[in-house]
C-alpha positions as semicolon CSV with decimal commas, in nm:
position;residue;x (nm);y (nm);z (nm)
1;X;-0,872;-3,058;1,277
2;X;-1,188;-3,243;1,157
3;X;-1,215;-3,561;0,934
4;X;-1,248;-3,318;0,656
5;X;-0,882;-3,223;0,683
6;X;-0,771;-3,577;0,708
7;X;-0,510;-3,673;0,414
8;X;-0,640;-3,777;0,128
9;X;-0,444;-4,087;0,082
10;X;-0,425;-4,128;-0,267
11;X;-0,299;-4,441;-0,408
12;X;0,044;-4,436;-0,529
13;X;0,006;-4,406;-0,880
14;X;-0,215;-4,062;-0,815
15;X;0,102;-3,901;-0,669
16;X;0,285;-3,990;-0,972
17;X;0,042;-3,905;-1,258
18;X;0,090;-3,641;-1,421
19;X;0,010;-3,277;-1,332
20;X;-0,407;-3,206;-1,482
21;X;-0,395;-2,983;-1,785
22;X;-0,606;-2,745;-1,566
23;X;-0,315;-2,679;-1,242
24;X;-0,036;-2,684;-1,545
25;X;-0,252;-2,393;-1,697
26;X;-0,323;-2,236;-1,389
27;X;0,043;-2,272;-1,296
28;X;0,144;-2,087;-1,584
29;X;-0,124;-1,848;-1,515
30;X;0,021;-1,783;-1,154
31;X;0,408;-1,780;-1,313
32;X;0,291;-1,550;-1,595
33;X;0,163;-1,303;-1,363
34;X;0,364;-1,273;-1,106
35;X;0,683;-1,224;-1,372
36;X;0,464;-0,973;-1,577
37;X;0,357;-0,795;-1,167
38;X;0,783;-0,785;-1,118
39;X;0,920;-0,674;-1,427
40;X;0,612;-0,397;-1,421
41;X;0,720;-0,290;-1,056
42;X;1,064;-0,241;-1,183
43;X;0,981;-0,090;-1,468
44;X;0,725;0,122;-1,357
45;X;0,867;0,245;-0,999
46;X;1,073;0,512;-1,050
47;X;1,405;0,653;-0,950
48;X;1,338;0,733;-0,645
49;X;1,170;0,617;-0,287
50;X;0,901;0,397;-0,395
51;X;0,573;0,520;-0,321
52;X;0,327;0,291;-0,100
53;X;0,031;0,317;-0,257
54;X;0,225;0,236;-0,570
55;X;0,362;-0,132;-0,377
56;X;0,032;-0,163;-0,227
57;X;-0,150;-0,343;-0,587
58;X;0,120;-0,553;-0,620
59;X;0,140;-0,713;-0,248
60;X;-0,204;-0,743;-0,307
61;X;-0,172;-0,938;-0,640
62;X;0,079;-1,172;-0,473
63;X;-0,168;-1,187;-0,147
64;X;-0,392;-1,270;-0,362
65;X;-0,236;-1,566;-0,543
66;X;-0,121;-1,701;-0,201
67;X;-0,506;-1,718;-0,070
68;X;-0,573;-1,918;-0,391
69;X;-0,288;-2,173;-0,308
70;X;-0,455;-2,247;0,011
71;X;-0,733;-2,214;-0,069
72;X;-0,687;-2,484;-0,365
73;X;-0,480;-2,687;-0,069
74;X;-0,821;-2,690;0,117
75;X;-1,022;-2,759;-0,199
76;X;-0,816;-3,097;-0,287
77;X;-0,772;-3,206;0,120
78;X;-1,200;-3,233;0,111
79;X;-1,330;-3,242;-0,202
80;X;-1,036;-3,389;-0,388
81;X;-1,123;-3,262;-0,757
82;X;-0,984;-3,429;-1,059
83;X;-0,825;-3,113;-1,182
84;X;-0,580;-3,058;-0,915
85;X;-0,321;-3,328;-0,810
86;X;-0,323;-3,547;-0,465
87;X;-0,246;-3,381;-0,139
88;X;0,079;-3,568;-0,133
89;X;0,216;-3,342;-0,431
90;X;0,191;-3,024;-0,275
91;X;0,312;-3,075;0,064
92;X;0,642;-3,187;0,225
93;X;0,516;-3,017;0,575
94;X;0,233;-3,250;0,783
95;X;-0,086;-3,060;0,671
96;X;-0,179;-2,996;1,059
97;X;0,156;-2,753;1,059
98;X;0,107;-2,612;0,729
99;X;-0,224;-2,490;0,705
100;X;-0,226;-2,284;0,998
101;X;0,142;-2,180;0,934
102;X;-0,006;-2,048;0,555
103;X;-0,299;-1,886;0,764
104;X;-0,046;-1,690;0,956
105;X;0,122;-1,549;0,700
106;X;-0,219;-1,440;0,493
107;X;-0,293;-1,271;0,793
108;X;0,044;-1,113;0,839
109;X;0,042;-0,964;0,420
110;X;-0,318;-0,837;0,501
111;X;-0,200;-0,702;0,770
112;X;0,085;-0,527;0,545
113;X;-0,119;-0,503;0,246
114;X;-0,355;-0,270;0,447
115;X;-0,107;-0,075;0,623
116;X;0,042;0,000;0,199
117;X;-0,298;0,069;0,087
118;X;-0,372;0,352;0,323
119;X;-0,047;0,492;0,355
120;X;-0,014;0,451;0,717
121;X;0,096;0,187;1,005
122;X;0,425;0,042;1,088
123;X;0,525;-0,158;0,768
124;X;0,492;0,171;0,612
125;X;0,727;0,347;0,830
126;X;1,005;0,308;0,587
127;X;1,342;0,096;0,762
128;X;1,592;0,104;0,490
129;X;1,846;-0,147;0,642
130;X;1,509;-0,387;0,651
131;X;1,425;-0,308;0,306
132;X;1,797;-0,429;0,232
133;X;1,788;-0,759;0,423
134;X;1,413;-0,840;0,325
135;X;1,561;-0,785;-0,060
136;X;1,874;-1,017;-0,006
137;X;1,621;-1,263;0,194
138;X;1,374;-1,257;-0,122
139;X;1,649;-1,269;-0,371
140;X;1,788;-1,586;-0,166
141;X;1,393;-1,759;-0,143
142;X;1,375;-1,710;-0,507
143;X;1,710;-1,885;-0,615
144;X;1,681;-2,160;-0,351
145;X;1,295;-2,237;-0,571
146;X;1,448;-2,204;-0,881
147;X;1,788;-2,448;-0,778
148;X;1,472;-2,657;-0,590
149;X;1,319;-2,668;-0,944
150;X;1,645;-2,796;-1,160
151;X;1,707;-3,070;-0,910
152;X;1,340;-3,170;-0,936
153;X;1,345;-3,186;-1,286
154;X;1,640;-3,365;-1,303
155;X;1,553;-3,591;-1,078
156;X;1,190;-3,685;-1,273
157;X;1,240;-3,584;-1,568
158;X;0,906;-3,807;-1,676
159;X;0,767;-3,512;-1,470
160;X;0,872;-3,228;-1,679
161;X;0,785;-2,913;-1,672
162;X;0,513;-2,931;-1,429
163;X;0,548;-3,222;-1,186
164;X;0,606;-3,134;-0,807
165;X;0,605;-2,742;-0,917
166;X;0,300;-2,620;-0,706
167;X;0,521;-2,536;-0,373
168;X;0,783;-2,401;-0,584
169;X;0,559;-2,152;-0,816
170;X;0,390;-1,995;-0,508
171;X;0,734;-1,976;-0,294
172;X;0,776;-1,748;-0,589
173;X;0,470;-1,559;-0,544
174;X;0,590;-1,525;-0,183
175;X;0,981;-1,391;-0,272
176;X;0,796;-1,166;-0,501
177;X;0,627;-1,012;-0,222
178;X;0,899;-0,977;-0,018
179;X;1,086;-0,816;-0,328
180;X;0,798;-0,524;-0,324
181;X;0,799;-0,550;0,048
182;X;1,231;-0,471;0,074
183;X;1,214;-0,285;-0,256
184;X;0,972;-0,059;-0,083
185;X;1,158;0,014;0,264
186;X;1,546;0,026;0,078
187;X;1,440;0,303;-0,126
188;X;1,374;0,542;0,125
């Protein structure tokens, strides 16, 4: 990649300042929504099969959040702005595997969030025993962020509440998605 994905080698004290008022605001932001996009998609789905237009806002909501992840990944790796922390908070995979790793999977949920928006295409034919794993494999993500979280916190607590939580918040965007995802295909 170009000199304008080079790391942004931030002195030492950077990595451990504490998290901008902005990110801890957008971080609840991103938390606040996705909880109030889950509990709505339980509350809202129904008894029965879940319908795919119905899944189809809320992959997109998570989609959504994901792209502004990386894209705010991209933002502080060449402009570094003063309202998001270093580079070296974010990341515990070398940037030259993550970025195009994150690129892959945008491109794989637009790929499902299109096929749920129009009804058609093969992540809407509905798999039920791939709903069922997908669900146990989301339900699994989300407790492995949230243990990931406690031992964080434990570890710094000078870092509470909001120190080192980027990754974590938007592995919870991403089990979220995969909640709609195997919520979808186990209720057919």
């Amino acid at each position: 990649m170009g000199s304008s994905f080079a790391p942004s080698r931030a002195p030492p004290e950077a990595v451990d300042a504490p998290t901008p008022a902005p990110t801890k605001l957008a971080l609840l932001a991103t938390t606040g929504l996705t909880v109030a996009a889950v509990v709505t998609f339980v509350l809202w789905r129904g008894p029965g099969a879940v319908d795919a237009g119905f899944a189809a806002g809320f992959l997109c909501v998570f989609s959504g959040l994901f792209i502004l992840r990386v894209a705010g990944q991209v933002l502080v790796r060449t402009r570094r702005p003063a309202w998001l922390p270093p580079t070296e908070r974010w990341n515990l995979t070398p940037y030259r595997l993550l970025l195009p790793t994150q690129l892959l999977f945008i491109a794989l949920m637009a790929w499902i969030d299109v096929d749920f928006a129009r009804d058609s295409g093969v992540w809407v034919d509905a798999r039920p025993a791939f709903g069922r794993a997908v669900l146990w494999f989301a339900y699994a993500y989300a407790s492995a962020m949230a243990v990931r979280y406690v031992v964080r916190m434990s570890r710094q607590p000078d870092q509470r509440w909001f120190g080192g939580t980027i990754p974590i918040v938007f592995h919870w965007v991403l089990a979220s998605f995969l909640f709609v995802l195997g919520s979808f295909h186990a209720s057919h």
